[in-house]
N, C-alpha and C positions, 0 to 999 in steps of 0.2 A: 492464686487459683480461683476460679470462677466458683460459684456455689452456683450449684442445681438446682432449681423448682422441683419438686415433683407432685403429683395430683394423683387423688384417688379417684377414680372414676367406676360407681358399683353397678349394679345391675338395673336394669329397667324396673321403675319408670324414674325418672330423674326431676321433674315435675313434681312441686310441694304445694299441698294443696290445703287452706289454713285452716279446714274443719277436718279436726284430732279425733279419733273415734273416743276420746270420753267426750269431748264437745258433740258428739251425733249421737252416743247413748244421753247423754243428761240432757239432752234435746228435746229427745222421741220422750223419756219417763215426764219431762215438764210438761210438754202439750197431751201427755194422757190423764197429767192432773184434774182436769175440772170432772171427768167420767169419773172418774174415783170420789172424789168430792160429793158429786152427784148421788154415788150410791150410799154412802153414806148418810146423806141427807133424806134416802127415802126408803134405808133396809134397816139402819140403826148403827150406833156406834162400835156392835161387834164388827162389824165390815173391817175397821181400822185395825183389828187385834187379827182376824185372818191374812190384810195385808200384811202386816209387822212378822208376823209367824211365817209369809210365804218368804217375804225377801229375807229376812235375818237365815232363814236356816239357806236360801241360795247363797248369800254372801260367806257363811262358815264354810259350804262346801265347796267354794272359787276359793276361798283364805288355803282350806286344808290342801287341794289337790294343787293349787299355784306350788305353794312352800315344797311340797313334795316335790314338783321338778324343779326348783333351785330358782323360780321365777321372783322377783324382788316388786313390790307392791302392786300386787295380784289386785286391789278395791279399786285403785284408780281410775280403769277406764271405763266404772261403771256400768260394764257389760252385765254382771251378776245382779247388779240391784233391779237391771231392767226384767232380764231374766226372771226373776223372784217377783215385779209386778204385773208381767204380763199373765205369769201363772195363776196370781191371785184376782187379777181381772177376767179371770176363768172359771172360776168357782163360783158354787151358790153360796149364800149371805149367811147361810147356817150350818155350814161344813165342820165337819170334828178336825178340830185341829194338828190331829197327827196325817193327815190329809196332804192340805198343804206341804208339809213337811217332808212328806214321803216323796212328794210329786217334783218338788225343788231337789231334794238330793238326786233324783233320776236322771232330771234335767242335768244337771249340773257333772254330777262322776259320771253318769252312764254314756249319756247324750253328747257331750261337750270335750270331757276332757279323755275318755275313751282315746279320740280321735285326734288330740292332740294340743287341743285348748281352743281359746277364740280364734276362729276363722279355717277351721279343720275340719269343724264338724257338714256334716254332708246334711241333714237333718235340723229344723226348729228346738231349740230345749225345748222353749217354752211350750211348744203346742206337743210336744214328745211327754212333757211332763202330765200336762192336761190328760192325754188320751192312756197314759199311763194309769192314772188312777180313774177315770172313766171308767173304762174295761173292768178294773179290779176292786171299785166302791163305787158299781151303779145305781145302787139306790141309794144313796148320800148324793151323788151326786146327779142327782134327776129330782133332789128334793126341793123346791124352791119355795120360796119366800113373797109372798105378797108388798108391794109398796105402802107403809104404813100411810099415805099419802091417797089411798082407797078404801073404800069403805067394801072391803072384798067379802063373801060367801066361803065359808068355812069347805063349801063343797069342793074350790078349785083354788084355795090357797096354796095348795103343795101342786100348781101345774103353771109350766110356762103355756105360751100363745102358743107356738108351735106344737111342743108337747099337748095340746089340749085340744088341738086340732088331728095330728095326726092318732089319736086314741078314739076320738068321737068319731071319725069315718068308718071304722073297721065296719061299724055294724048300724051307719046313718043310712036313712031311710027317707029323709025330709026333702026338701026343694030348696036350699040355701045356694045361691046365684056364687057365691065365694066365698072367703073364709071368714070376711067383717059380717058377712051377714050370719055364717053359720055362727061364729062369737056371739051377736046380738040376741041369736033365737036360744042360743043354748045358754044364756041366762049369765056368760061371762063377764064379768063387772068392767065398768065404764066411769072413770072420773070425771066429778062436775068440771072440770076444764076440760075435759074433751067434746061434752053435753055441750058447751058455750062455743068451741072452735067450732064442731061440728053445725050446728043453725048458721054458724057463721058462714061456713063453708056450703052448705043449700043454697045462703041468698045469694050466692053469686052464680052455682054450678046448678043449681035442682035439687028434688028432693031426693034425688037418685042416689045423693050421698052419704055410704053407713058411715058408723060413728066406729072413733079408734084409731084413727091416724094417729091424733093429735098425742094419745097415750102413747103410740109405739114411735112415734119421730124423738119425744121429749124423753123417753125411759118412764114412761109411768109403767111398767109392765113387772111382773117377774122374771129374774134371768141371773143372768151370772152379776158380782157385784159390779163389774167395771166396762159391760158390752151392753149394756140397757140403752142411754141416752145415745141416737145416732147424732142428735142434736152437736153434743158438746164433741164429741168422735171427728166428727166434720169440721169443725174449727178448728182443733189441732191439728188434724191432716190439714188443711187449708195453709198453714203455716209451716209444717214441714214442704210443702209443695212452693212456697213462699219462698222457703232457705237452699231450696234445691238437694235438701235430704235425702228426701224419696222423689223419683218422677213422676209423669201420671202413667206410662205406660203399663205399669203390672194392675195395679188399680182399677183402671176405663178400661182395660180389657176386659180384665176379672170381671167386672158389674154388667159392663154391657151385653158380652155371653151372655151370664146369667138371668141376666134382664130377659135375652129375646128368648131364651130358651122358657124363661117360664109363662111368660106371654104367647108363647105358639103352644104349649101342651100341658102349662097348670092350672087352666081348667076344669079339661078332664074329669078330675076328682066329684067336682060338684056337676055333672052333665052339662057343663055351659060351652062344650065342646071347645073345637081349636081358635087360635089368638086371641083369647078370653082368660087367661090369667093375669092375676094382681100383679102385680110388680113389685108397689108401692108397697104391699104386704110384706112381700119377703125380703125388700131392701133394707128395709127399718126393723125388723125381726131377727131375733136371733143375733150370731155374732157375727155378721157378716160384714158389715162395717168397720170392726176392731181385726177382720180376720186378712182387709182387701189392705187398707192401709196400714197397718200396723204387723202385719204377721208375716202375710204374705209377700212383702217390699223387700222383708233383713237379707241385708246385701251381703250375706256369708253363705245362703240356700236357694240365690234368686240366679236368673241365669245375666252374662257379661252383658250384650248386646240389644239393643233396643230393640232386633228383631226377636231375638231370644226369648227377652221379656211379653211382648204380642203373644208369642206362643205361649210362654206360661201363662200367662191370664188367663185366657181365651178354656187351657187346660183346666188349671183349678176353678174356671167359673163353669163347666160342665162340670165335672165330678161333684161339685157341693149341688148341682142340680139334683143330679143324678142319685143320689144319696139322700138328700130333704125329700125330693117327691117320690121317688117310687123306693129308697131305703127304709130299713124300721126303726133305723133311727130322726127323732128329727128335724135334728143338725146334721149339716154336714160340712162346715169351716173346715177345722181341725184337722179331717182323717184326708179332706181332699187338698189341701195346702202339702200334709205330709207325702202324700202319694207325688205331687209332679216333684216334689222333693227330689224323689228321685230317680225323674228324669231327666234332673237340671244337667249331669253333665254329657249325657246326649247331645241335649239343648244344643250347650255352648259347643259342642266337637262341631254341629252341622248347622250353626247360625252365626260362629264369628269369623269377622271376614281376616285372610291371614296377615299379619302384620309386615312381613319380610319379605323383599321380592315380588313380580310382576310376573302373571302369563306370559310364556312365549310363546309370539303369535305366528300362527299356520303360515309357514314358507319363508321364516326370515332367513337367514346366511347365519351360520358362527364367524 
């Protein structure tokens, strides 16, 4: 008697593709290594024990909540550990460390496994986690830290660039053209490397040129420990955009939005009326860089389709407008990444094309 083959044949997609999602978390956590490195090198070596503190308590509460649903080596795919350093690349350099902690378990039971574990959740942990303890330890967390790497003024050591900006306007009076010049006049410290780029940067452009790039491209600034240097940000994105990790669509959306929008009306602020906002300011400021690549990409909250993706960027890069400039907060990465959150499955119901089947077209015969 003949023996029979038989074959399994499971559900869509059938297509094996050799990068494993721990191979794309320990990707993404490698290439945000030198930002971490970085801040360490210029906040102190507590940075290291806030990191340690953010991931270890994410990874116990992925360890407790996996074992709970009968799930067998819950650490593996790495998700948790990234989880736990994108939160601690959100924090200031001098956070009490039940902070961290708090903000990691939220992420992790509240945010993640709530919903069912990796790839359910409809929401960021990590940015869920952040704005989590935001809202509920705002002034721990608006404290920041100067670069011991400047020779900073006691006055503004507990203020970031944005935070120092949007406080000084309520009640400014002066004639500052933008916000490098409002920094300059308002006595905000400036490192001799930024002194040296900057003359640099006249002999070629004018003298039209304030000084402070060079600090806010590099991280010489105040900020969270691990969204400082867009410098080093840029190189690991560069590299996941290299392995095909992340694409550029959610990305050049996100910035470009953001870009023209603040170019046509950020301004404003200082009477230099319209198409007169910085750019360069706000793209190197704040967490926008670690918010476009690294947050905003996670392919568990982003939408399916390339068109999908267009629309969400284009979304989150007005709302963080929209929130920095005329919000009283001022950041706005986080709460506008969460918000097109969720929109995402809108998004996808009315941007992906159907997979099954063809229109039938007007006046055929059956």
């Amino acid at each position: 008697m003949e023996e029979k083959q038989t074959r399994l044949v499971e559900a869509a997609p059938q297509i094996h593709h050799p990068d494993s999602t721990a191979k794309i978390m320990w990707t993404v956590s490698l290439c945000l290594a030198p930002a971490g490195i970085w801040g360490v090198y210029v906040f102190g070596i507590r940075v290291l024990a806030v990191l340690g503190v953010s991931i270890l308590s994410a990874m116990l509460a992925e360890y407790g909540m996996a074992r709970a649903a009968g799930r067998e080596n819950p650490l593996g795919d790495g998700s948790a550990f990234l989880t736990g350093l994108l939160i601690g690349y959100n924090l200031p350099p001098a956070i009490p460390y039940h902070i961290p902690v708090l903000a990691s378990l939220f992420a992790i039971v509240i945010v993640k496994w709530t919903f069912g574990g990796l790839g359910r959740n409809w929401m960021n942990p990590a940015l869920a986690g952040r704005v989590f303890v935001f809202f509920s330890w705002t002034g721990e967390m608006t404290n920041w830290t100067m670069p011991r790497t400047m020779d900073a003024a006691d006055t503004v050591s507990g203020a970031s660039v944005l935070g120092f900006i949007k406080s000084g306007l309520i009640d400014y009076q002066g004639s500052a053209r933008g916000p490098m010049e409002f920094l300059r006049g308002s006595g905000y410290p400036q490192s001799s490397a930024d002194v040296r780029a900057t003359e640099w940067l006249r002999g070629i452009f004018g003298e039209g040129v304030p000084g402070g790039y060079w600090d806010l491209f590099v991280g010489n600034v105040p900020g969270s420990l691990g969204e400082v240097s867009a410098l080093l940000l840029l190189l690991g994105a560069a590299y996941l955009l290299y392995r095909k990790i992340i694409t550029w669509e959610i990305p050049v959306s996100y910035l470009l939005s953001f870009s023209l929008l603040v170019w046509i009306f950020g301004g404003f602020d200082f009477n230099a009326g319209i198409f007169s906002g910085d750019v360069f300011f706000h793209l190197f400021s704040g967490g926008l860089i670690l918010g476009a690549f690294y947050m905003a990409t996670d392919m568990v909250t982003s939408p399916l389709s390339r068109r999908g993706m267009l629309i969400y960027g284009v979304g989150v890069g007005f709302f963080t407008f929209l929130i920095r400039i005329y919000g009283s907060f001022p950041e706005g990465v986080s709460l506008a990444i969460i918000l097109m959150n969720i929109f995402v499955p809108m998004i996808n119901r009315y941007s992906t094309r159907r997979i099954f089947g063809v229109a039938e077209e007007k006046g055929s015969s059956v």
